[in-house]
N, C-alpha and C positions, 0 to 999 in steps of 0.2 A: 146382580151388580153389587148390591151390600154386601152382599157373603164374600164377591171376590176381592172388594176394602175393605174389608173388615180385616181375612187372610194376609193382605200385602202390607198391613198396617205392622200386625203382631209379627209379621215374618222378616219386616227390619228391623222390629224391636227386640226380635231373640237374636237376630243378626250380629247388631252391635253389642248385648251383653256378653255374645261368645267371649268377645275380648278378653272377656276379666278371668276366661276359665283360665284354673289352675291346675298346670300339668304336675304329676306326682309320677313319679316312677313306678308305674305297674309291673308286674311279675306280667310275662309274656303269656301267648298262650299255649296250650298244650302243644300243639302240631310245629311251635318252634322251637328253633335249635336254643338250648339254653349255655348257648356261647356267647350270646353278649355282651359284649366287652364295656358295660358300665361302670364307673369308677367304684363303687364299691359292689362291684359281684364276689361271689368268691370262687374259690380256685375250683376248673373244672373237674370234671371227673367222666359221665358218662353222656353222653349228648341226649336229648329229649328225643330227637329223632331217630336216634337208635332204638331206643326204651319203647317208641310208638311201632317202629317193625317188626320187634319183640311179640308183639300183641297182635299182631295179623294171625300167626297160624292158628289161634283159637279165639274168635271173636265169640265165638257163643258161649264164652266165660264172662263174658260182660252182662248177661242174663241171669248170671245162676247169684244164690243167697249163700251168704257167709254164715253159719249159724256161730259160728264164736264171739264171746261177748267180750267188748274192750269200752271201759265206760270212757276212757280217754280220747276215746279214736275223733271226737271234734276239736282236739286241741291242735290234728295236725296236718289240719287240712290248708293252713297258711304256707304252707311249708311250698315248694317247688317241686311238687312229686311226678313231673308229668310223664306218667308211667306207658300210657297207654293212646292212643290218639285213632283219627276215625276207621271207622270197622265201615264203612259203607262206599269203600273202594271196586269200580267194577274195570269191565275193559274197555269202556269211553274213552280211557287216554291212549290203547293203543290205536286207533282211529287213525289221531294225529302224529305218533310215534311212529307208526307204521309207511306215512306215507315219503319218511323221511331215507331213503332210498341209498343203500350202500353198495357199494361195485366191489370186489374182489381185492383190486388197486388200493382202497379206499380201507379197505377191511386189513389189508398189511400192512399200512401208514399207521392205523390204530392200536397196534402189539404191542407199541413202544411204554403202554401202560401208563399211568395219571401222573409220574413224576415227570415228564421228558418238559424240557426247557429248562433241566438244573440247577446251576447258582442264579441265572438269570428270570427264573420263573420270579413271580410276587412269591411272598410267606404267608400263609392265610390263617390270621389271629386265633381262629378259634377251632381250625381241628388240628391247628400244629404240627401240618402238614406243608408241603409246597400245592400250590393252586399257580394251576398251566396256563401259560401266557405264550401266543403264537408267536416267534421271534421270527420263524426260518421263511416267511413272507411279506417280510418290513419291507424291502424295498419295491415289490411285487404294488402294495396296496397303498403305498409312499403317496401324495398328493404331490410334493415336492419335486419329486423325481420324476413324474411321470406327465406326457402329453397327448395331446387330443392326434387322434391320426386323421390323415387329409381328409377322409369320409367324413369322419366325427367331426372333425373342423367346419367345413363345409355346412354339416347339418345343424353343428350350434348357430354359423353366423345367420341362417337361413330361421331360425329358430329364433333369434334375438332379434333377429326385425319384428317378428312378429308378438314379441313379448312386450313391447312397448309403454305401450299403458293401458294393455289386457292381462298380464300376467300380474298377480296378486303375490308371488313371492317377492318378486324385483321391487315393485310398490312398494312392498312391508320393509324390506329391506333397506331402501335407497331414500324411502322418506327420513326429511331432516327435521328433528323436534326441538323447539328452543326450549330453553332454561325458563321462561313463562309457563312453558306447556306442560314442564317438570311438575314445578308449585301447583300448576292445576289438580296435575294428577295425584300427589301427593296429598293433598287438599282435602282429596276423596269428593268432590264438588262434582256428582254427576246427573248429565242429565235422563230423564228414564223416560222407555214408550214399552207398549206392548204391540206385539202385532199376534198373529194366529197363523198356525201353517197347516196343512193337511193332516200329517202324518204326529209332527209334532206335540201341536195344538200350540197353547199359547207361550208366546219366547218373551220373558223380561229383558229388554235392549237396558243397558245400562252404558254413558258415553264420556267420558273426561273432557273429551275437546268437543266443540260443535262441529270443525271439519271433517268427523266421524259420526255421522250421524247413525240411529238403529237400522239395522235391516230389513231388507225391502218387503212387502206384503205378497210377493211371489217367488221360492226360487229360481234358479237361472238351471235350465233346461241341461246345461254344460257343468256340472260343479266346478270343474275344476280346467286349470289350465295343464294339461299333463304333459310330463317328458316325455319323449317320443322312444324312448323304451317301455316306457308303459300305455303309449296311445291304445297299440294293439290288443294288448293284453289285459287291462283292468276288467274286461267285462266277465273274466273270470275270476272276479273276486269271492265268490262263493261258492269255490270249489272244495273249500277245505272244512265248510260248515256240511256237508253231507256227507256222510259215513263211506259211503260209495265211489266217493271224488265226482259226483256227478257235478258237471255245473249250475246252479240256479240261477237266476235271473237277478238283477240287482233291484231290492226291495225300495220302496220312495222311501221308507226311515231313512237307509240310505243315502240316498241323493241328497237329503236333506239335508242330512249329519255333514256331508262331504261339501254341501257348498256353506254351510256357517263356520268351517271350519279352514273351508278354502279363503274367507276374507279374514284368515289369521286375530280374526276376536278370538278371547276366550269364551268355552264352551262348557258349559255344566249342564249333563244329564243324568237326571234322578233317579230314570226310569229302568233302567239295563238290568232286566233281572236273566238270570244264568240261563235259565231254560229259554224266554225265545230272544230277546231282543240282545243277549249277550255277544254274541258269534258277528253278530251281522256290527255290533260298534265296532268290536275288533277288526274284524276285516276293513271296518272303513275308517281309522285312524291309521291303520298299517299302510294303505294304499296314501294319506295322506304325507305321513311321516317320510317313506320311503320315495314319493315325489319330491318332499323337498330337501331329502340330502342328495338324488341324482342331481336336480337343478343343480344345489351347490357347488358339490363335485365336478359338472359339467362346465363350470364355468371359469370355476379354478385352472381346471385343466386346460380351457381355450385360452384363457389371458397366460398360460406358462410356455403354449405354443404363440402363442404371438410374442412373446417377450421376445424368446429363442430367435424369433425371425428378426424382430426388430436390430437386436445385440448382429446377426449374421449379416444384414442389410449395412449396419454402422461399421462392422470389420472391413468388408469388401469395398463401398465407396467413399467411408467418410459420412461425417454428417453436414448436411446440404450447406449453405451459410443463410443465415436468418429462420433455419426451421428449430423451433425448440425441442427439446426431447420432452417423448410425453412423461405423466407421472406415472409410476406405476398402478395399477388397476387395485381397490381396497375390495375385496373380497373374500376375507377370513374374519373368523375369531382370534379372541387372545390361544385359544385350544381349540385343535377338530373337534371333538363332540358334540354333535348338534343337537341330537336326540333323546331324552331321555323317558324310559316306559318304564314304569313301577307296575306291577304285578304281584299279587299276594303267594303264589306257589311257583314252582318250576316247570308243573301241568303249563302254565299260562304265557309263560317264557317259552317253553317248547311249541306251543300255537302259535303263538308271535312270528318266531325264527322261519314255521313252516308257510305260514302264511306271507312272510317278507320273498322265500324260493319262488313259490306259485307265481307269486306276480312278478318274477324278472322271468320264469322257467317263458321259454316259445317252443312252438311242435317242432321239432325235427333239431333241435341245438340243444345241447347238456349244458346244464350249469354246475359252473367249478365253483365247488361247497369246499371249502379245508376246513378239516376237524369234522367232521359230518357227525361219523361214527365216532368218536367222544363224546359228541354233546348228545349224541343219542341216547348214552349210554350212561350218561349224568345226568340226562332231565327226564328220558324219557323212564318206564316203570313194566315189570316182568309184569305176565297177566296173575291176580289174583284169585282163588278160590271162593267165594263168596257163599257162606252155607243159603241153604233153600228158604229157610225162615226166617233170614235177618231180613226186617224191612227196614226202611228209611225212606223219606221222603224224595222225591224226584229234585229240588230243589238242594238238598242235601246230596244227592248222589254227583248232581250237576259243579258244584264247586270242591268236592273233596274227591272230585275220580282223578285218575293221573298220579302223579307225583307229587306230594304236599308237603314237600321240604319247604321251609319260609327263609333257607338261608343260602343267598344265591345272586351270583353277579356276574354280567360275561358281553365285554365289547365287541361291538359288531363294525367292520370296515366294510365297504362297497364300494366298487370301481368297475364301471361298465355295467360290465353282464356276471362279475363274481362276488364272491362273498365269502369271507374270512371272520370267522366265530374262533374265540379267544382270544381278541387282537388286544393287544394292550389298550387302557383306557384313553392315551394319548395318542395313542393311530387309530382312535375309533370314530367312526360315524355317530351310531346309533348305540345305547347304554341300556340292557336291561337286567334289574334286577329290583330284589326286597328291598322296604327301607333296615331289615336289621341288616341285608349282604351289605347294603353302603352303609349302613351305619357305623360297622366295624372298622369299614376305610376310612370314613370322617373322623372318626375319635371325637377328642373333646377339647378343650381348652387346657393344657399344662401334660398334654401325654406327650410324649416325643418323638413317637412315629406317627402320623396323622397325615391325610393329605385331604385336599378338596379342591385344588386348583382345575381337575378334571372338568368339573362342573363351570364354570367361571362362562362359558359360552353358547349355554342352553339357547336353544333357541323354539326349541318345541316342550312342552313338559306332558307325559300322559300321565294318569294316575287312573287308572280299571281298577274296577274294584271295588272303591275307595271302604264303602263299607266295609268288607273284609278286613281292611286296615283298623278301622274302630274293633274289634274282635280280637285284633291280637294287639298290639301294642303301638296306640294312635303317637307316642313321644317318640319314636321313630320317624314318623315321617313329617312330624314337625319340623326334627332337629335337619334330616335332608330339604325339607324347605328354607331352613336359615342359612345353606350351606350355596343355597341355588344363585348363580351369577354375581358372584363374589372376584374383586380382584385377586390377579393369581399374586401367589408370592413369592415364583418363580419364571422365567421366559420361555424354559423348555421348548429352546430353538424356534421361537417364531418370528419370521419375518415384518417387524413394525410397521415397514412401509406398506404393506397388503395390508393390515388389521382394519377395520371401518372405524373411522372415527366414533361413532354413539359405543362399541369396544375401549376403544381408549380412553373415552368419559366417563367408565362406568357407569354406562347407563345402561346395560344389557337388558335388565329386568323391567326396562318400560319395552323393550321388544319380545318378549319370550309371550308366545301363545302355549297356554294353559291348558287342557284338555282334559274336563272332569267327571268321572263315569263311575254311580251308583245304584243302587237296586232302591235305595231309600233316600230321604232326605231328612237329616239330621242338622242341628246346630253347629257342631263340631265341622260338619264338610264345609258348609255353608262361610264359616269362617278362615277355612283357607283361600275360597275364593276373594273373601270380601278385603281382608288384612292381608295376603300372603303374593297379591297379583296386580300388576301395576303396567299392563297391556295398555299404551296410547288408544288403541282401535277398539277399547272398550269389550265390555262382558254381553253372553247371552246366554241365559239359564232357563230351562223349562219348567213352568209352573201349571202343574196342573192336579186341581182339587180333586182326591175322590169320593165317586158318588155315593158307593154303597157302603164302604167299610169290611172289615176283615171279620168282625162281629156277623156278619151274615153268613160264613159259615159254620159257624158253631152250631154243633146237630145236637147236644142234649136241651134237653129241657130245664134252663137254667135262670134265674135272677140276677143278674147284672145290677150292681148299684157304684156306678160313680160319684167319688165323694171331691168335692175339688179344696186344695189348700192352698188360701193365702201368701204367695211370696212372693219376694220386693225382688228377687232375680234370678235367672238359670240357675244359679249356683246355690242357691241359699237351702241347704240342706237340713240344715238345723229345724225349717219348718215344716219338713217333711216328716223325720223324725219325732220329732214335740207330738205332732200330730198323730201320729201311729200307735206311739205309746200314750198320750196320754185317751185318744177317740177310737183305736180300731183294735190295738192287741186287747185291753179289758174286755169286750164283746168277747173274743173268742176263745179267752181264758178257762172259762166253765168246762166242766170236763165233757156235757153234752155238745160241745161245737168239738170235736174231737178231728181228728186225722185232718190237718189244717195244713194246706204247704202254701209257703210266704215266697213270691216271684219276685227277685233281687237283679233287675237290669245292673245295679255299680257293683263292682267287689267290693270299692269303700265301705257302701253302704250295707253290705254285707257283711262286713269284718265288724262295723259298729253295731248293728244287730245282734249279729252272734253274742259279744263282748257282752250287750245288756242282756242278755237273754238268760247265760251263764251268771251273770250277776245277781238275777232274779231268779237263780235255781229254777227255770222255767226248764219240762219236761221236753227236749227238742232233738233232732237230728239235723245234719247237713251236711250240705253236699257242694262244691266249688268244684270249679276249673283243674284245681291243684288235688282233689281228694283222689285216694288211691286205690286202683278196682276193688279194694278188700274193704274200705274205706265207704266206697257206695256199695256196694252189696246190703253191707249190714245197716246202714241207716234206711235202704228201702227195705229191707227185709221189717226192720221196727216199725218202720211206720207202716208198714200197710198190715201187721199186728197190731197194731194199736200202741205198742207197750211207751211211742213215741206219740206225743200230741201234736208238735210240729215236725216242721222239715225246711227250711231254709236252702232255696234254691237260686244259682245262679243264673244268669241268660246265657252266657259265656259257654256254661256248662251244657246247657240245650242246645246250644250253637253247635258245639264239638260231637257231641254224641244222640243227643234225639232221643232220650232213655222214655219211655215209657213208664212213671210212676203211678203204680198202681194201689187204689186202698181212699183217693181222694174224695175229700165230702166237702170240702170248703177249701175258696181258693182264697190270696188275698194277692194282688200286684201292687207289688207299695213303689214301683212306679211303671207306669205303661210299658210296653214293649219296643226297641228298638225295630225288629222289623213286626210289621201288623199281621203275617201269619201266625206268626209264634202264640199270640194271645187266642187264635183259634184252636190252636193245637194243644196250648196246655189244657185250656175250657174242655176239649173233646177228651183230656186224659179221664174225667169223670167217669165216663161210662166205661171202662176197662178193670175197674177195681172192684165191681161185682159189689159193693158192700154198701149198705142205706138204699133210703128212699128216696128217688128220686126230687119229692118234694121236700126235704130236709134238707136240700144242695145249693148253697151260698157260692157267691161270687162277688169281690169288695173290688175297686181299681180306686186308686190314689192317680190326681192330676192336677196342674197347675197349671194356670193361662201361660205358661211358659211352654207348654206340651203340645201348643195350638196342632204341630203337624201328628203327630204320634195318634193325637187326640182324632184326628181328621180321618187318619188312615184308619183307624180300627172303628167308625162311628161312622164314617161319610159326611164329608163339608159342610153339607145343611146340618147336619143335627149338631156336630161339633160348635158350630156357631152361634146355636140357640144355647149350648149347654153356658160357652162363656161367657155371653151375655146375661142369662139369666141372674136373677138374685138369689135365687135356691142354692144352696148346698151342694145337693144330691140330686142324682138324676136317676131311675128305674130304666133296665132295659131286661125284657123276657123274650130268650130265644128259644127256641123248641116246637113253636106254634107253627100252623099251618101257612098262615098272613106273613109269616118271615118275623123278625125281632121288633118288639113292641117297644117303640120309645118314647122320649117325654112329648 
């Protein structure tokens, strides 16, 4: 019970210093297109992602040594060089590529090649090209234009009785918040419970209003109140998670996931890591999202056949005397788009889309896909070669199979039983793409082409992933959250009398449920949640401590010494630094602490490394995100010679590629690791370098009571807790041993 107050204490405490972080324009990363349209880029030339396809046909050059000597080669590693990008691509993504199913018909609609929609396609910033926009099914996927037929009629009214005050869309929707309830929430004045679930474990309720109180201490059997196009068919939601298409069974994560997200709270889960519990969130925010643009859809469409009759009833008799006319029915946005799903690659776009088919697909009826084959053939990816010897990690293979373009965006319309991919963003349902594919449409403040009114009527927000977004470029989906439910500053034809009043107030963004899905938990995520989300019906986040830590797999026999420093907040780097140079680089300076590689989670803090390092004619190599395969060749080539004493290593860098440096005798983390395998894996780089005595092999980690999670994952919550209370310094941990890692 102390441990778990102690954890909830420091975890709003790093909560609210997020605030103060200070965004800086990071250089993207490798596996992105460096088309960017930041106001000082400079003028493009050859796309990152070209340069990274370049580099498939011979990944086993990413192993071999440069013997050419260039004393300069660390001055140019700041540079944008992203030459090369990941080698550990298999045929995972044809899995889901494959199941995306082209007809003949389908296949001669597709010749028309990637220009067709002409002058009227969008222009797309940054490969200065035209980017295809479906024109020739606008009036096809029209809401305006289009009514419920007597069946479909019939079975909404029959359906609307029944949604009463059981359906949790109509609720969300149709509840009225006053301008008290605003201040509250704005206030940040909430009130918190925890409860525990099976599958879960423990949910932090967090509430603005009290007539929202946290969620109940059992799910509901039902998650969801579903469309009767999806009655039948949801329970093949996990068909497209099995390689085979077999169907599985729908897991309780599941159910879970589906009913806290069915009472439209916001939802933040830390847990989703790629390999098992990845597939299984996607499938059950797809089935969520895609319920409630049919609801919307469906309902539009019966109040457009009622109008029609009402208007047919008034021509033919007359209107009655003493009956008033009704008002028109409000159910729209200022814009259709209801949906919006950020995704880190195209891989994840492409499961998305296949996974939104499956659940409308039924046995014996075709579903009309337009553009099928395009977007197959833009997201999805040829099989690659993959030599016998390249390993990587399963988790590595798991986010980087597929397609890992990071620049990408493509509206999705849905009416009935069809679905229209490429639809312009303002006939669209459902919006997925990166935050740089919309960052490029957002622009910025003083550009002249820009747009974001598209956004203005979010009503669901998903963000998968999100880690992945910290990896490439977290001011991206910043700036797409500044842009989220914004008044439009344009009408683009919508009818004012349908809009829902809380639209008209601008108040969209105390409606928009949030949906946040990571394999970690960081401060940075943490604070989109807490600052960036203003759901009336209040937040639910999973917290749950772990036990062992990522330190229990580290197999050499190794000295762990935690050293913790002083600082007054997240950000205060300066005390990290002070500390390093002035308590941990002197130790390792002596030429007997020799082949020394320094683990740099920030580039900042890597750039300011370097800078002093060079300053102090200290003997070093390194290695970043931006170094260029000739670039690392030769700095591991030095250092596992000797002829280098250091090596300055990125996370960034480990993230994209997973290199194996070999020669290591001493590690030093000058700060923890963003994800907590990472810090077993560098530890394990040890025993591959053949070189010392195993008892001459140091291991240093720099942390600050600001680190509390980082701290927790790689040590396990009890020890973590002792380490920050303690008044000691330092803490000893020894792995290797039979007993598992020996700590304080």
């Amino acid at each position: 019970m102390f441990i778990n107050q102690m954890f909830s204490i420091i975890y709003s405490r790093v909560t609210e210093k997020a605030e103060k972080t200070q965004i800086l324009d990071l250089p993207d990363s490798p596996v992105q297109s460096c088309a960017e349209s930041d106001e000082d880029d400079e003028p493009e030339h050859k796309s990152a992602y070209q340069k990274l396809l370049s580099t498939l046909s011979s990944p086993a050059d990413h192993e071999s040594e440069d013997e050419s000597v260039d004393d300069d080669d660390e001055e140019e590693v700041e540079e944008h060089l992203s030459e090369e990008g990941s080698d550990g691509d298999d045929e995972e993504c044809q899995e889901a590529g494959n199941n995306l199913t082209v007809t003949p018909e389908e296949a001669d609609e597709g010749e028309a090649g990637p220009n067709e929609g002409g002058e009227d396609a969008m222009e797309d910033e940054t490969a200065g090209g035209v980017e295809f926009e479906d024109k020739e099914h606008e009036s096809q996927f029209c809401l305006e234009n289009n009514f419920s037929g007597e069946g479909e009629q019939e079975g909404a009214e029959s359906t609307a009785k029944q949604e009463d005050e059981e359906d949790s869309f109509k609720l969300h929707l149709d509840t009225e918040i006053s301008e008290e309830d605003i201040k509250r929430i704005t206030d940040r004045t909430k009130a918190k419970a925890q409860v525990k679930w099976p599958s879960l474990g423990t949910l932090l309720c967090s509430s603005p209003l009290e007539k929202f109180g946290p969620v109940g201490q059992e799910k509901d059997k039902r998650p969801l109140a579903l469309h009767k196009v999806l009655e039948t068919n949801w329970t093949s939601l996990n068909q497209t998670s099995n390689s085979k298409g077999a169907v599985e069974e729908i897991s309780p994560l599941q159910l879970e996931l589906l009913s806290l997200m069915g009472s439209y709270r916001d939802v933040y889960f830390p847990e989703s890591s790629p390999l098992t519990e990845g597939w299984q969130v996607r499938s059950a925010y797809c089935l969520h999202a895609l319920n409630h643009v049919l609801k919307a859809n469906s309902g539009v469409l019966g109040h457009n056949a009622q109008m029609r009759e009402n208007q047919a009833a008034d021509k033919a008799g007359g209107n009655k005397a003493g009956v008033e006319p009704q008002d028109e029915p409000r159910d729209q946005g200022l814009t259709r788009p209801k949906v919006l799903i950020l995704v880190p690659f195209r891989d994840g776009a492409l499961r998305v889309v296949q996974t939104l088919i499956n659940l409308l697909e039924t046995k014996g009826r075709k579903m009309d896909v337009s553009n099928k084959k395009r977007f197959k053939d833009e997201f999805g990816e040829e099989p690659v070669n993959t030599p016998p010897n390249l390993f990587r990690p399963d988790d590595y293979t798991a986010i980087f199979s597929g397609n890992i373009d990071d620049h990408f965006r493509i509206g999705v319309s849905i009416l009935r039983r069809s679905i229209r991919l490429y639809a312009p963003f303002y006939s669209s349902d459902i919006i997925i793409a990166s935050p740089l594919g919309l960052r490029t449409v957002l622009g910025v403040e003083g550009e002249a082409k820009r747009d974001y009114d598209f956004l203005s009527s979010i009503e669901i927000l998903v963000v998968d992933q999100a880690d992945v977004f910290l990896m490439q470029n977290w001011e991206h989906l910043l700036h797409v959250m500044k842009h989220l439910n914004l008044q439009p500053l344009d009408p683009h034809g919508v009818d004012f009398s349908r809009v829902r009043m809380w639209n008209l107030n601008n108040w969209a963004k105390y409606y928009r449920q949030t949906l946040m899905f990571s394999s970690i938990q960081d401060p940075q995520i943490n604070n989109i949640i807490s600052k960036h989300c203003f759901n009336y019906r209040g937040q639910v986040a999973t917290k749950n401590m772990p036990i062992t830590g990522s330190i229990c797999q580290v197999l050499v026999q190794l000295p762990h010494v935690f050293q913790m420093i002083n600082s007054n907040s997240f950000m205060d780097q300066d005390a990290r630094f002070q500390f390093f140079v002035d308590k941990v680089l002197p130790q390792y300076r002596d030429s007997v602490m020799s082949h020394t590689l320094i683990y740099v989670p920030s580039y900042f803090d890597y750039v300011r490394l370097r800078n002093y390092m060079k300053k102090e004619e200290i003997n070093f190599a390194s290695i970043c995100e931006y170094s260029t395969k000739s670039e690392v060749s030769r700095a591991r080539h030095f250092f596992q010679k000797g002829d280098k004493q250091f090596i300055l290593f990125t996370e960034r860098f480990h993230f994209y590629k997973r290199y194996t440096i070999k020669g290591i005798q001493n590690l030093i983390f000058y700060g923890l690791p963003s994800y907590p395998h990472f810090y077993s894996e560098v530890c394990n780089m040890l025993q591959a370098g053949g070189q010392g005595e195993e008892a001459s092999w140091t291991c240093t980690a720099l942390y600050s009571r600001y680190d509390t999670q980082r701290l927790a994952a790689i040590t396990g919550a009890q020890r973590a807790a002792q380490m920050l209370q303690s008044q000691k310094p330092a803490h000893l941990f020894v792995t290797g041993e039979e007993k598992g890692p020996m700590g304080p």
